[in-house]
C-alpha positions as CSV (number, residue, x, y, z in Angstrom):
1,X,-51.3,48.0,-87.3
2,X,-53.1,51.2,-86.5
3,X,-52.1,51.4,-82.8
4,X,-48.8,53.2,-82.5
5,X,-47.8,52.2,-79.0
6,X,-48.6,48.2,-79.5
7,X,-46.8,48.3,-83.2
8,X,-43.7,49.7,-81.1
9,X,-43.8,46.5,-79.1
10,X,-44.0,44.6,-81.5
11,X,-41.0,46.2,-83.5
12,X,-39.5,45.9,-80.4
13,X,-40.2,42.1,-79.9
14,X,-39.2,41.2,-83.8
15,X,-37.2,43.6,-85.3
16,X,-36.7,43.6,-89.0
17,X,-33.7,41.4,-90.1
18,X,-30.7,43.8,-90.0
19,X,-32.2,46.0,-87.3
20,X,-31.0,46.8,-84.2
21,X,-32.5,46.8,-81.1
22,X,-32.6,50.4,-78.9
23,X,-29.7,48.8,-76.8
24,X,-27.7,48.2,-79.7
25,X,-27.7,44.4,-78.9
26,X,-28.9,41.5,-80.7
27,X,-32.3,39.5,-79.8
28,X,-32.7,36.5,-78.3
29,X,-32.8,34.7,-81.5
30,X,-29.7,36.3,-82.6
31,X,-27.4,36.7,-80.0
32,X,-27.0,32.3,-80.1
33,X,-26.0,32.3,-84.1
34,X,-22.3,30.4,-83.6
35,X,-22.8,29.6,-79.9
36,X,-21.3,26.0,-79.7
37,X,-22.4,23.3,-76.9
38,X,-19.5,23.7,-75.1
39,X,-20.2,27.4,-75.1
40,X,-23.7,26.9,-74.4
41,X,-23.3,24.7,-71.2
42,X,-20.3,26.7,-69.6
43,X,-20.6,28.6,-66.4
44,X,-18.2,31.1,-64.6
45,X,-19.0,30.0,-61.5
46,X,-20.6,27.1,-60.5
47,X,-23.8,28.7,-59.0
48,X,-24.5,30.8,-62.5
49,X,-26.5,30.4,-65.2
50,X,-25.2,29.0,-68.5
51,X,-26.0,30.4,-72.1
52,X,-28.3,27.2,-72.1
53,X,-30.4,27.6,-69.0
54,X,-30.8,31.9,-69.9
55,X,-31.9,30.0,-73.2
56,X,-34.7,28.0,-71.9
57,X,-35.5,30.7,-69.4
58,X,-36.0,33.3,-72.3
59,X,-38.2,30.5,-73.7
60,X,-39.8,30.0,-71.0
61,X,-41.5,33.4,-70.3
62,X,-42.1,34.7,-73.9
63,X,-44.4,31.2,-73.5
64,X,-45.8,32.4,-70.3
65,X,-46.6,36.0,-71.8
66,X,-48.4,34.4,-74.9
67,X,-50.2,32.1,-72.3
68,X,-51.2,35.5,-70.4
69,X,-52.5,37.4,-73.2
70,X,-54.9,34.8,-74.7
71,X,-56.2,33.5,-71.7
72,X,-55.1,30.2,-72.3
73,X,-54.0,27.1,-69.5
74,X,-51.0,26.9,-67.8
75,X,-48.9,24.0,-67.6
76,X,-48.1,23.6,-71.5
77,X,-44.8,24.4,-71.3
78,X,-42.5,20.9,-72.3
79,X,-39.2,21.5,-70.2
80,X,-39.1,21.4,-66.3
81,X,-38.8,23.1,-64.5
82,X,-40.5,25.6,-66.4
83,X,-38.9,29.0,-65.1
84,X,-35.4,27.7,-65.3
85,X,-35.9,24.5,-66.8
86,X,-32.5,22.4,-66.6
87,X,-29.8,22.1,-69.5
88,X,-29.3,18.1,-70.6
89,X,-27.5,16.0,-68.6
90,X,-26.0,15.2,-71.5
91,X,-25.7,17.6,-73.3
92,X,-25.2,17.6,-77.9
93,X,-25.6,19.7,-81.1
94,X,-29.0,17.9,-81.8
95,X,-30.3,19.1,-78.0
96,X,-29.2,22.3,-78.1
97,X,-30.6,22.3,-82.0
98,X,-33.7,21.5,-80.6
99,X,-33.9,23.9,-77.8
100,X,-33.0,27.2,-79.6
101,X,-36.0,25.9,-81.7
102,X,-38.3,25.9,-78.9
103,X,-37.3,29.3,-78.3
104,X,-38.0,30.7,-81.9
105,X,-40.8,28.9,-81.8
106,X,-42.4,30.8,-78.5
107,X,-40.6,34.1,-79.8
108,X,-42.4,33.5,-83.2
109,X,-46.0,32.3,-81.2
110,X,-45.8,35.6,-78.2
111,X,-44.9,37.6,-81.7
112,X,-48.1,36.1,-83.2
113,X,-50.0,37.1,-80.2
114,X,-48.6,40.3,-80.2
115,X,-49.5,41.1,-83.6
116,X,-53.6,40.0,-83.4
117,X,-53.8,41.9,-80.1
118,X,-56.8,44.3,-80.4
119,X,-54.9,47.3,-79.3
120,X,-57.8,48.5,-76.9
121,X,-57.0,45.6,-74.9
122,X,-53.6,47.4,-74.1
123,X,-54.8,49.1,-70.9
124,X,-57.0,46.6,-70.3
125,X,-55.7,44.5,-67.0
126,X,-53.9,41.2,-68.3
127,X,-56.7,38.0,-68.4
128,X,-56.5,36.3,-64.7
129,X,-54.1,39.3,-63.3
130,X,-55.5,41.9,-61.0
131,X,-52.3,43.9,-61.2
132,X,-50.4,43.6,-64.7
133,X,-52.1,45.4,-68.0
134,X,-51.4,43.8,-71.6
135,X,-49.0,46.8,-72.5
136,X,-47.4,45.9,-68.9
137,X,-46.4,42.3,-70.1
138,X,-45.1,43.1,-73.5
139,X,-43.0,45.7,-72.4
140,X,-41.9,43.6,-69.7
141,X,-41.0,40.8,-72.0
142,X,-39.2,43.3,-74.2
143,X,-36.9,44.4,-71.1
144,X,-36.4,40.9,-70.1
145,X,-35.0,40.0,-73.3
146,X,-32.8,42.8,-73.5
147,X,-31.7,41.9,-69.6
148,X,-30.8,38.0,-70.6
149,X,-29.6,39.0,-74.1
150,X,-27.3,41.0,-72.2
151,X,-25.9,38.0,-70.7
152,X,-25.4,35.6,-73.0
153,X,-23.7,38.1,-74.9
154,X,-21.5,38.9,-71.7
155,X,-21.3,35.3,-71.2
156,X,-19.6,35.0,-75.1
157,X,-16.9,37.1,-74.3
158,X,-16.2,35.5,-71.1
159,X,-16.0,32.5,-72.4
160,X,-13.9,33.4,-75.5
161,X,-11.0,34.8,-73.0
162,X,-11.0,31.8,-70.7
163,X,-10.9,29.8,-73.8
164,X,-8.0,31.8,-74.6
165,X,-6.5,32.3,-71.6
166,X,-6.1,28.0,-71.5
């Protein structure tokens, strides 16, 4: 990759294995290694997100990016609703198995995506979006996975001392 601003993004996106992210944190994919159900579909408060719904949300928009940057159609995403689609009513390991692969599989697609971009599209505006370049979305994904990854992991410890504390 030639371009030195969209190999950035994508280092950012996918770092190497062992590499840190410039927050220090894990990525999405990372940050859920030993996350149980339990843990998963915990909330602090009843009107807050759960490790599982961040999950799905992450999902969510690294699919919506992808779907940006290649021009393709909306409505392929397959949980609902598709922003904040819901956590299983009820809830199991083979569920949530299957949901943090739906989100390696959109982090490995948008990462795909990212990758073949022809770096002159970069400043180009975003196809269907009077307002947003390509370099706007990846970056944007970028800080929105650092925002949620924040989360969960803040969610972790919470968890783990309420856990504790019963």
């Amino acid at each position: 990759m030639n371009d030195p601003r969209l190999a950035e993004l994508v280092r950012m996106l996918d770092p190497e294995p062992g590499q840190r992210l410039w927050f220090g944190g894990a990525s999405p994919l990372g940050c859920l290694r030993g996350v149980s159900v339990d843990a998963a579909v915990w909330r602090p408060a009843p009107d807050r997100h759960s490790i599982w719904e961040l999950t799905l949300h992450i999902a969510y928009w690294k699919y919506a990016v992808r779907r940006i940057l290649e021009g393709g159609p909306k409505g392929g995403f397959p949980r609902t609703p598709s922003n904040w689609p819901r956590q299983p009513a009820s809830p199991d390991d083979a569920s949530w198995k299957e949901d943090r692969a739906l989100l390696k599989s959109e982090h490995e697609l948008l990462n795909a995506a990212a990758r073949s971009l022809d770096p002159e599209r970069l400043d180009e505006m975003a196809p269907g979006s009077t307002a947003h370049r390509c370099a706007d979305l990846l970056h944007g994904i970028v800080m929105h996975d650092a925002y949620h990854v924040g989360q969960i992991q803040l969610l972790k410890r919470i968890y783990r001392e309420v856990r504790a504390e019963s």
